[in-house]
C-alpha positions in Angstrom: 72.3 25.1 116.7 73.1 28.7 117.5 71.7 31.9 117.0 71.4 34.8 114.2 72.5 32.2 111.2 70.0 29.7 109.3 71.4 26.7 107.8 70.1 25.6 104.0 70.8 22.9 101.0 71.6 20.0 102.9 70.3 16.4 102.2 67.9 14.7 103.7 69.9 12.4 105.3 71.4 14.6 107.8 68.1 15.8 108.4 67.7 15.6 112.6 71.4 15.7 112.8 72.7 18.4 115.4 75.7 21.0 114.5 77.4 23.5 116.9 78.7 26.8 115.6 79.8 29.7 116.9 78.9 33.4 115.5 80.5 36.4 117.0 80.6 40.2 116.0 83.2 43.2 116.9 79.8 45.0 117.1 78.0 43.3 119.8 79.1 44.9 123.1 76.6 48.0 123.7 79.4 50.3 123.9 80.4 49.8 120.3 80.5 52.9 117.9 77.9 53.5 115.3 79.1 51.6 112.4 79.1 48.2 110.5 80.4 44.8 112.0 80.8 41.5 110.6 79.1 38.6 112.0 81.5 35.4 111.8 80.9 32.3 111.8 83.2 29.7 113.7 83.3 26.2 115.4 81.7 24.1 112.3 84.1 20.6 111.7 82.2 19.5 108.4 81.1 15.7 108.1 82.3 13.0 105.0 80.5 13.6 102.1 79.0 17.2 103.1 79.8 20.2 101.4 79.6 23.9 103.0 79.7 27.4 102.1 79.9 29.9 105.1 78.4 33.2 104.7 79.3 35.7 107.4 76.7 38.3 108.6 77.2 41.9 109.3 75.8 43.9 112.1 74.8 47.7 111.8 74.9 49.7 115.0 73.2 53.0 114.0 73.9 56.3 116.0 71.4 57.4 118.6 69.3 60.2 118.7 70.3 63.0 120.3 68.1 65.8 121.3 69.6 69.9 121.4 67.1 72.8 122.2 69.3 76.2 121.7 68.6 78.9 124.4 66.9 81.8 123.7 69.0 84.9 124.4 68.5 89.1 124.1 71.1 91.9 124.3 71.1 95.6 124.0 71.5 97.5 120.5 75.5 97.9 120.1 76.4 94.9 122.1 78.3 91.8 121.0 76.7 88.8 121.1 76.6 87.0 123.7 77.7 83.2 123.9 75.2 80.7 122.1 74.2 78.0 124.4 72.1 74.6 124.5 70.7 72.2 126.1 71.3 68.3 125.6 69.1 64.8 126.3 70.1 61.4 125.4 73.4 60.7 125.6 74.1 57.1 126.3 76.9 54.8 127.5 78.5 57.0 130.1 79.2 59.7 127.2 79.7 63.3 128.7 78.4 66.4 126.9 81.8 68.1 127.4 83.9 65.2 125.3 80.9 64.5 122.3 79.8 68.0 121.5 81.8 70.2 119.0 81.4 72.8 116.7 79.1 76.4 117.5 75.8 77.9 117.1 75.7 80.2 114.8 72.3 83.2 114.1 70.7 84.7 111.4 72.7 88.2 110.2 71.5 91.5 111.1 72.4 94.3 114.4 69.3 96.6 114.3 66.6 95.8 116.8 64.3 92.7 116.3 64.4 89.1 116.7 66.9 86.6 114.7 66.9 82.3 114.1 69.4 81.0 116.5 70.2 78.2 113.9 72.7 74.6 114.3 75.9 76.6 113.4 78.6 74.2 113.0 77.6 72.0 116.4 78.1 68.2 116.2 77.5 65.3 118.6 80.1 63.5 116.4 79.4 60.1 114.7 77.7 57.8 117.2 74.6 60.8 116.6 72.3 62.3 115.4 71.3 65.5 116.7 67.2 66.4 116.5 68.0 70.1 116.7 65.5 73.0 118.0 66.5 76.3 116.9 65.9 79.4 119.6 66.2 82.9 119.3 68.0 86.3 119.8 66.4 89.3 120.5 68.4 92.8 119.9 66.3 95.4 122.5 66.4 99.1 122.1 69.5 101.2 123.4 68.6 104.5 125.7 70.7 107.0 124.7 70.8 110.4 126.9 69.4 113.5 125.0 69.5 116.8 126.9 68.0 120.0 125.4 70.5 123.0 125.7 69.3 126.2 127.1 68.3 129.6 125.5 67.7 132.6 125.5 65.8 135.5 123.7 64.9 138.9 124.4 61.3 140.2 124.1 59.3 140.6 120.7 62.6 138.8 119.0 61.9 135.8 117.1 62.1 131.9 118.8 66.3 130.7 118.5 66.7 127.1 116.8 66.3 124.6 119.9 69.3 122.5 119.7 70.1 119.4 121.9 73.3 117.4 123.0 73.4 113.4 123.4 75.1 110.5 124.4 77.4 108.1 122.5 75.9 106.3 120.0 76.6 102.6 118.9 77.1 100.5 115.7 79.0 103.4 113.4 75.8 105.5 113.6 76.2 109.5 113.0 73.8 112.2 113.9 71.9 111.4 111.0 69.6 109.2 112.7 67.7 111.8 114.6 64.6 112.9 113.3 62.1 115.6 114.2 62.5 119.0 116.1 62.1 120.3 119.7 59.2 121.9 121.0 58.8 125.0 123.6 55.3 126.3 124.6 56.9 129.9 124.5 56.1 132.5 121.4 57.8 135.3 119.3 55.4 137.2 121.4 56.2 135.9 124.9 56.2 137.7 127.7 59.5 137.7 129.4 60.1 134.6 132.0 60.8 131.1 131.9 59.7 128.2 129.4 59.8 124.8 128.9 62.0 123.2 126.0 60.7 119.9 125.3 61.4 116.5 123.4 58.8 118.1 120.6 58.5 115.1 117.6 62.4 113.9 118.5 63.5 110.8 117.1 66.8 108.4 117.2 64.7 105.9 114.7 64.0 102.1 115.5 67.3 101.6 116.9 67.5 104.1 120.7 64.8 104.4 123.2 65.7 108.6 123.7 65.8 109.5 127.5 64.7 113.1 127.1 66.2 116.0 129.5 64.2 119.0 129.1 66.1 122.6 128.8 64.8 126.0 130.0 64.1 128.8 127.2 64.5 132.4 129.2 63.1 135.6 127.9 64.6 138.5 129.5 63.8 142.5 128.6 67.3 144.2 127.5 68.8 143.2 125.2 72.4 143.8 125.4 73.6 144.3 121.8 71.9 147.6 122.2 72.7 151.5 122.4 75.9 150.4 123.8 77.5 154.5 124.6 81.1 153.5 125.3 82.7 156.6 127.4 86.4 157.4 128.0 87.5 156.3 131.7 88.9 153.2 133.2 87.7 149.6 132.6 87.4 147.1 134.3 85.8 142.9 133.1 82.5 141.7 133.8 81.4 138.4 134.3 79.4 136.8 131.2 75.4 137.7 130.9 75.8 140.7 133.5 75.3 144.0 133.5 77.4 146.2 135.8 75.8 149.9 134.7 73.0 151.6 133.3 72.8 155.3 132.7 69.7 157.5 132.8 70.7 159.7 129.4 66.8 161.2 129.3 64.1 162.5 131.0 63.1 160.0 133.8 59.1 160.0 134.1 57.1 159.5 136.8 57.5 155.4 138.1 60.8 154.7 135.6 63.9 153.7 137.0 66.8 156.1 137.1 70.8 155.1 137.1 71.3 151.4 137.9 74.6 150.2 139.5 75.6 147.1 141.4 76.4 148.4 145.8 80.0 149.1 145.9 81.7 145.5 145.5 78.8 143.7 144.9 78.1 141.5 141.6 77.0 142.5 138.5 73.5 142.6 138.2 71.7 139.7 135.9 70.3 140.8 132.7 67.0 139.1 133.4 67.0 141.2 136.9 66.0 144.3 134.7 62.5 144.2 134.6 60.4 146.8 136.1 58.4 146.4 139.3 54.7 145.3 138.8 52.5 148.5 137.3 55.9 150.3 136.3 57.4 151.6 133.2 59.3 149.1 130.5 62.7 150.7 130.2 62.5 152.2 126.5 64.0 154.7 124.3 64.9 158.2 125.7 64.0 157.0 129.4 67.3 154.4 129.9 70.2 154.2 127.9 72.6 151.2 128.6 76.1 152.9 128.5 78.2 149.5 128.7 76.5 145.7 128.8 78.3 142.6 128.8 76.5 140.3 126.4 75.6 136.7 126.8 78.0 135.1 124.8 81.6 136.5 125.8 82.9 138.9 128.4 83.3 142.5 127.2 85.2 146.0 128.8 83.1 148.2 131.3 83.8 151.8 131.5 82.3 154.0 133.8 
């Protein structure tokens, strides 16, 4: 009698006759690792004139099935990664996640923007498991970088200046070879003077930035300062840059033209794109108004008067 063993080859006399054994296993309990066991057979005394071979067992206790699902995660263009995480169902006999899982996930290569297999990595649920692994994924979004259109200016009938731009840090080791394209302004060679729009045009950081455009402002003013400049002997003083702190009549002043310009007594210089006639008068031009000492728009310069 017993359980889990069969007993063969004996005569037929014994036939009907009852034996008692005992079979036992290290693998029984239901806490027991995954592994293999023997099965033992004890308790048998024999009988007079019967032989017998005993022929131990062995129990298998396979690992259990273990279910992972790997998060789906994003980050920004530039940005490390951000910790890999899971979740877990099936643990049995009291285990906790904390003392059976080991190891890390681990993602398919690559830091420009897209999506990328969140993959097993090195994670394991050690040996009483098997893991039944679903893979996520990691998204890499756009960065926004800053781009701001610098300011110009041109003087009337002059051709358009390059339209330049400053920007923001950018990320990963990448240079200002990634911009593409040129700004755009709705102003002409042939513009009138006033002020125009400098806009983000066909402007491109490639796949990699969302740009956050800042437009500039592209003046057109009358005078240009780099000319006629009649420097006379006399005492100097410094004017601020882009002023103008005298213009001398040096011609015959017709009828509606303005005649000798100067700042009130302590007052500021007078801004270059303040020089513009009154609506209906006379441009200033050559013979009427000669400037006899501008500052220019780049750099301070001596006034004599």
């Amino acid at each position: 009698t017993g359980g889990g063993y069969a007993l063969t080859g004996y005569a037929g006399a014994f036939k009907g006759t009852t034996y008692t054994v005992a079979v036992t296993s290290a693998g029984a309990p239901a806490s027991a690792n995954a592994g293999s066991y023997g099965i033992i057979i004890s308790g048998y005394t024999g009988l007079d004139g019967l032989t017998v071979t005993l022929n131990n067992g062995t129990l298998t206790v396979n690992p259990a099935a273990l279910t992972v699902v790997a998060d789906s995660l994003s980050k920004i263009y530039g940005d490390a990664d951000p910790a890999f995480t899971y979740s877990v169902s099936g643990l049995v006999n009291g285990d906790a996640e904390a003392s059976v899982m080991s190891g890390l996930l681990a993602r398919e290569a690559g830091e420009n923007v897209g999506t990328y297999a969140i993959n097993q990595g090195t994670l394991s649920a050690g040996g009483n498991y098997t893991i039944a692994f679903t893979g996520g994924f990691l998204t890499i979004n756009k960065y926004t970088l800053l781009v701001t259109a610098d300011d110009k200016v041109k003087y009337i009938n002059t051709p358009l200046p390059e339209l330049t731009y400053t920007y923001g840090a950018l990320r990963n080791g990448d240079t200002g070879s990634v911009f593409s394209g040129s700004l755009d302004t709705t102003a002409t060679a042939s513009s009138g003077y006033g002020s125009y729009p400098i806009t983000r045009g066909t402007l491109s950081a490639g796949g990699n930035y969302d740009i956050k455009f800042v437009d500039g402002t592209l003046r057109v003013v009358t005078v240009d300062p780099n000319s006629a400049i009649n420097r006379s002997k006399g005492s100097s003083r410094r004017g601020p840059v882009g002023t103008l702190l005298s213009i001398v009549n040096t011609g015959a002043v017709p009828s509606g033209a303005l005649p000798n310009l100067a700042p009130a007594a302590g007052g500021p210089g007078m801004a270059l794109a303040d020089l513009a006639p009154a609506a209906g008068g006379n441009n200033f031009g050559p013979g009427t108004v000669t400037p006899l000492i501008q500052c220019n728009e780049v750099t301070p310069c001596d006034i004599n008067q």
